[in-house]
C-alpha positions in Angstrom: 18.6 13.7 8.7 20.3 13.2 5.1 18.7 11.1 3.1 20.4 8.0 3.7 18.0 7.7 6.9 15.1 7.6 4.6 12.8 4.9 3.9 11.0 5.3 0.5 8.0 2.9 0.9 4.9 2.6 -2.1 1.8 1.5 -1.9 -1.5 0.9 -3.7 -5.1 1.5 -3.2 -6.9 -1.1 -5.8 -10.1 -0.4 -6.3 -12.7 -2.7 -7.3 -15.9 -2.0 -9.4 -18.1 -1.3 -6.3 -15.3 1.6 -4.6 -13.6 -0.7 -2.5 -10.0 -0.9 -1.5 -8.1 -4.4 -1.4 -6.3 -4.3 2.4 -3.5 -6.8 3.4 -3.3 -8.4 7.2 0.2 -8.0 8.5 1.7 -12.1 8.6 3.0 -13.2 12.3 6.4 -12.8 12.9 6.4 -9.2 11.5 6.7 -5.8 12.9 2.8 -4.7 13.4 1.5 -8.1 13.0 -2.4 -8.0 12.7 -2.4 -4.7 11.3 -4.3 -4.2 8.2 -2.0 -1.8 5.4 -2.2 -1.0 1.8 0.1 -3.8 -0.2 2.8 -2.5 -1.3 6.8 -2.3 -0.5 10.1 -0.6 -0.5 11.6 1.2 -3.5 14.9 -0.5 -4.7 18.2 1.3 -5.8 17.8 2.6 -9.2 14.0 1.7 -9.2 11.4 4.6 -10.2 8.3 4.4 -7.6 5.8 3.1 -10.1 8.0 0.2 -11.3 9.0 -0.7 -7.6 5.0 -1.2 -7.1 4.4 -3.2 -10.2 7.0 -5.4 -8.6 5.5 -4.9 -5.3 2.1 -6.2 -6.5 3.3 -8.7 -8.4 5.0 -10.5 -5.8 2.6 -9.7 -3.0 -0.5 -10.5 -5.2 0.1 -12.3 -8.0 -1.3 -9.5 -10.2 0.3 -7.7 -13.3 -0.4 -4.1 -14.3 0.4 -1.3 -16.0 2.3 1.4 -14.7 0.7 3.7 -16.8 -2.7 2.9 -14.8 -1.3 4.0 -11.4 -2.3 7.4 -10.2 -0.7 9.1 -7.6 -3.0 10.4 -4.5 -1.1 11.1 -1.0 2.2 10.9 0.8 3.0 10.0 4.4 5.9 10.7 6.0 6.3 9.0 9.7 9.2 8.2 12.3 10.0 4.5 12.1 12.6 2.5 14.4 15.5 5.3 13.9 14.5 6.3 10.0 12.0 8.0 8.5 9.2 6.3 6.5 8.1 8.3 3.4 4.6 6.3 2.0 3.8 7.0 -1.7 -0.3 6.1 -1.6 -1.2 5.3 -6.0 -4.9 3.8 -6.8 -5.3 1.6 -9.6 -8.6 0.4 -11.1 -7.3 -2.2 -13.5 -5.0 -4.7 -13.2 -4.1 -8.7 -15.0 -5.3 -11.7 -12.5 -7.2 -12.3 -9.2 -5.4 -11.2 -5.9 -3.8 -13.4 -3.7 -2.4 -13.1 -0.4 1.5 -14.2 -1.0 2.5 -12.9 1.9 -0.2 -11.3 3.6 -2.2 -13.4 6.6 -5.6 -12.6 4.9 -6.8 -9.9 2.1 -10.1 -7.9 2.5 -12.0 -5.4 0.1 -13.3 -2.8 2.5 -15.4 0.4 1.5 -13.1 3.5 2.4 -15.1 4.6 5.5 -14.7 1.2 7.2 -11.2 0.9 6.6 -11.4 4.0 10.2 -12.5 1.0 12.0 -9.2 -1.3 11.2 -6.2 -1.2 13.1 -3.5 -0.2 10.7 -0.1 0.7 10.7 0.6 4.4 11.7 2.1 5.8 8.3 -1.4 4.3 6.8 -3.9 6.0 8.5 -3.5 9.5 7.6 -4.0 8.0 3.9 -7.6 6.9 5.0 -8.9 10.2 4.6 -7.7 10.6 1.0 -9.3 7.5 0.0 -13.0 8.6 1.6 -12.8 11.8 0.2 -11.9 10.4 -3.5 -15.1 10.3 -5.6 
């Protein structure tokens, strides 16, 4: 598979004060509805990961941030619907405003460990594990 078959995805663990993670419900209508994922979104032409989710967050959550604040901490990389899904997982511990679900049925901060118990979409469970392990 070239390139062309790949879907560059990112995503972002935010972290609250206490070490949880901000998750997003999947809306109705959409693939894996129900599921519970990091918030996040695809990379557009020309757009560096960390600037796609700034944009990402922004429209997803209402929040601003700084790009500068985002830190890289695992990859997934998953078959999806005849492409390949390549998830870039950043954490961020400050951010501008209150999060809001835009487009998300529900948000919920969970404490890594629990976020095992959640159905989530495939390419977001492997990045579970990075999360618990993180000090």
């Amino acid at each position: 598979m070239d390139a062309s078959g790949m879907l560059l995805v990112v995503a972002a663990a935010l972290i609250d004060g206490e070490g949880r993670v901000l998750l997003q419900q999947r809306p109705p209508g959409k693939p894996m509805a129900g599921l519970w994922e990091f918030p996040g979104g695809k990379i557009e032409p020309g757009e560096s990961p960390e600037a796609a989710l700034a944009r990402e967050l922004h429209e997803e959550l209402g929040i601003t941030l700084s790009v500068e604040d985002l830190r890289p901490i695992a990859f997934a990389s998953e078959p999806l619907a005849g492409r390949h899904l390549l998830l870039l997982l950043y954490t961020i511990r400050r951010w501008e405003g209150e999060p809001e679900a835009h487009h998300a049925t529900e948000l919920r901060w969970v404490a890594p460990a629990a976020m095992r118990d959640l159905p989530m979409p495939p390419a977001d469970v492997p990045l579970v594990e990075a999360l618990v392990g993180m000090r």
